[in-house]
N, C-alpha and C positions, 0 to 999 in steps of 0.2 A: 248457330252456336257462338255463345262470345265465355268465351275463358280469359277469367283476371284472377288474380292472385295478388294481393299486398299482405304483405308481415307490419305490423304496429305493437310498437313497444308504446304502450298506456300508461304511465305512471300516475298516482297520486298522493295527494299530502292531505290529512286536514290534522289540525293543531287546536284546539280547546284549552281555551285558559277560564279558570271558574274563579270570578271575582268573589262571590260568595255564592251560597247555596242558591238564591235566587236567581243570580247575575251568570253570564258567561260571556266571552267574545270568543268566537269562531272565526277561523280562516281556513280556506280549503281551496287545494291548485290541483288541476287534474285536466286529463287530456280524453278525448274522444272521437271517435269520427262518425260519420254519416254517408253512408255509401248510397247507390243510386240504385232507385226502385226498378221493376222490369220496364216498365212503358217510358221510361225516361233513357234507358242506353238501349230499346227498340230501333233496328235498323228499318223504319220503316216508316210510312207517314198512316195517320188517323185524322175522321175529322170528326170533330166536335161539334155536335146538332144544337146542343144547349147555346153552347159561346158563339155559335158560327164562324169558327176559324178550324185550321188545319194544324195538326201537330205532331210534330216529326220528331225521332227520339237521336239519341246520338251516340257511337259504340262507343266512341272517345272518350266518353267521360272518366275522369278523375273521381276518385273519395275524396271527401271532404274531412280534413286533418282539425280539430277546434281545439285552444287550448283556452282554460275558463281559469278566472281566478273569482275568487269571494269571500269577503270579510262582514260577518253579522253579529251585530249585538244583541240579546238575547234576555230577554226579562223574564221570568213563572212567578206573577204572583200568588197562584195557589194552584192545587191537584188540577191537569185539563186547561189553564189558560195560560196565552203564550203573547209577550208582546218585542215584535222581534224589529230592526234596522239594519237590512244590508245593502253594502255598494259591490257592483261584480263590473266582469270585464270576461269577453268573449271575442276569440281572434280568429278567424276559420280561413285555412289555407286550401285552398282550390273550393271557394261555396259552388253552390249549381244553381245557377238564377233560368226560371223561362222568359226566354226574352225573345223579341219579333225577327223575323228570319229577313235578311237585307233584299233580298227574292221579293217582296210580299207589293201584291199591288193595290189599288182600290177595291178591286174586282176577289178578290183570293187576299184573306191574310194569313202568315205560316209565322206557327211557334214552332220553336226549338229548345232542346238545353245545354247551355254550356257553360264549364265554368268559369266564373269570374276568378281574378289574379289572388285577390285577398279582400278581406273584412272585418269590420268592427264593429262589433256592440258595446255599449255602458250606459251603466243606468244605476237606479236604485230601486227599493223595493221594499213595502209595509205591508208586515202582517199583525194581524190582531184576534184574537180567539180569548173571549170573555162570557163566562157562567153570568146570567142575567138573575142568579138569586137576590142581587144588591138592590135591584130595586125593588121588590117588596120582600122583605123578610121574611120569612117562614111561607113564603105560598108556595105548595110544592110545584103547583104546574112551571111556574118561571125558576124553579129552583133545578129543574128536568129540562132548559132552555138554555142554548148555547148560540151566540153571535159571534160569526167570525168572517174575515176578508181581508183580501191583499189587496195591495196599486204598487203598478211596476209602473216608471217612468224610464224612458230610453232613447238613446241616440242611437244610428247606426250610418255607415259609409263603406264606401265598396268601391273600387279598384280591378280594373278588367283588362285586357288585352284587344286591341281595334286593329282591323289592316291599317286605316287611315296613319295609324299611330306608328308602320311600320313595329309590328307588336311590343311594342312596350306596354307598360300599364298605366293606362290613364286613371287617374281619378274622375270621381264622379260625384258631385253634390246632391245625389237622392240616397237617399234610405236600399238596403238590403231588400230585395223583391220579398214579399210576403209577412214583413217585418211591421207590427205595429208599433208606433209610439211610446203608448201608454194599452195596460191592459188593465182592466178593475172584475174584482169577483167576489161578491157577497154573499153571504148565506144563513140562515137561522136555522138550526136543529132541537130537535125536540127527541128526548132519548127517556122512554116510557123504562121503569123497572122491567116490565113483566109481559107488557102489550104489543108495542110494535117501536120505529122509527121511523122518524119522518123529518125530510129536510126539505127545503125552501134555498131555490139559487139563483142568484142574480150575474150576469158575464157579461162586459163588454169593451170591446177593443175598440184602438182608434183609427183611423184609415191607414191601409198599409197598401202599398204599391202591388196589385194583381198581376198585370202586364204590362213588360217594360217594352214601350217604344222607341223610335229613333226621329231623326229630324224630319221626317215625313209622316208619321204617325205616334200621335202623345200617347204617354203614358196614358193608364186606365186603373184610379184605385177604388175598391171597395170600400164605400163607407160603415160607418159603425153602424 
């Protein structure tokens, strides 16, 4: 049995300002958290058949406290289509990264979770949602035809706590574990009066850090 209890006061803001009927600029500040799954504050160890490694959970763990800010520009040229620009920012106090356990040998490797001091995300981010009747006039099939997709571009860095370090928090010049770069997501929809729906999707991210290693064993990221 593991009993936690935290109180979090959530607050949020967002602000709309409507340049004209078309137009808007958006800003919205708001806080959140991310608390930890059962297999991750698990006192116990698991191993992993798929990864071939061992993974051990930790009661210690903290929630994870985020506070996000975002500001987007906002176009509707007409009923259904959307052409939007925004830059955000994401700060998360105690993240929970898996990272390789100092134990771990050639023979036996052990993941663990714990969390890291603090972190940062920013980036920015394009979405686009456009009715395809413009390219031929009157044809109903592309007039019942919708293209839309986003591309997020991102930085992230992270700050942790080392014995070495005598615990302070060191910084760290890699990316937030599991964090991609850049993410892209495409799609065309086809919306029948009477018949059916049907969508078409495209998704892909950019390498993001799987398993964080240490000076004895490298990092390990997933490609796109």
């Amino acid at each position: 049995n593991i009993n936690t209890e935290t109180w979090d006061l959530l607050p949020s803001l967002n602000l709309t300002y409507s340049i004209n009927t078309k137009n808007n600029l958006r800003f919205a500040a708001f806080q959140t958290v991310a608390r930890p799954e059962f297999r991750e504050i698990a006192p116990f160890q698991f191993f992993d058949y798929e990864s071939n490694y061992g993974v051990s959970g930790n009661p210690d763990l903290k929630r994870t406290k985020i506070t996000n800010l975002d500001l987007r520009y906002e176009i509707y040229p007409a009923a259904g289509e959307a052409f939007t620009l925004g830059v955000f920012y994401k700060n998360f106090k105690d993240p929970i990264e898996f990272r390789l356990d100092p134990g771990s040998n050639a023979d036996r490797r052990l993941y663990f979770y714990q969390n890291a001091s603090n972190a940062n995300t920013y980036g920015a981010e394009l979405e686009i949602r456009k009715n395809l009747d413009f390219l031929n006039n009157g044809n109903k099939v592309l007039a019942n035809m919708t293209a839309f997709g986003n591309f997020t571009y991102l930085f992230s860095d992270v700050s942790f706590p080392d014995a070495s370090s005598a615990g302070q928090a060191v910084s760290s010049n890699r990316p937030i574990q599991g964090q991609s770069p850049y993410l892209v997501n495409a799609g065309l929809q086809y919306s029948s009066d009477k018949l059916f729906n049907m969508t078409l999707l495209y998704n892909k991210i950019g390498p993001r850090l799987a398993l964080v290693g240490n000076s004895e064993f490298p990092d390990i990221y997933e490609r796109p």
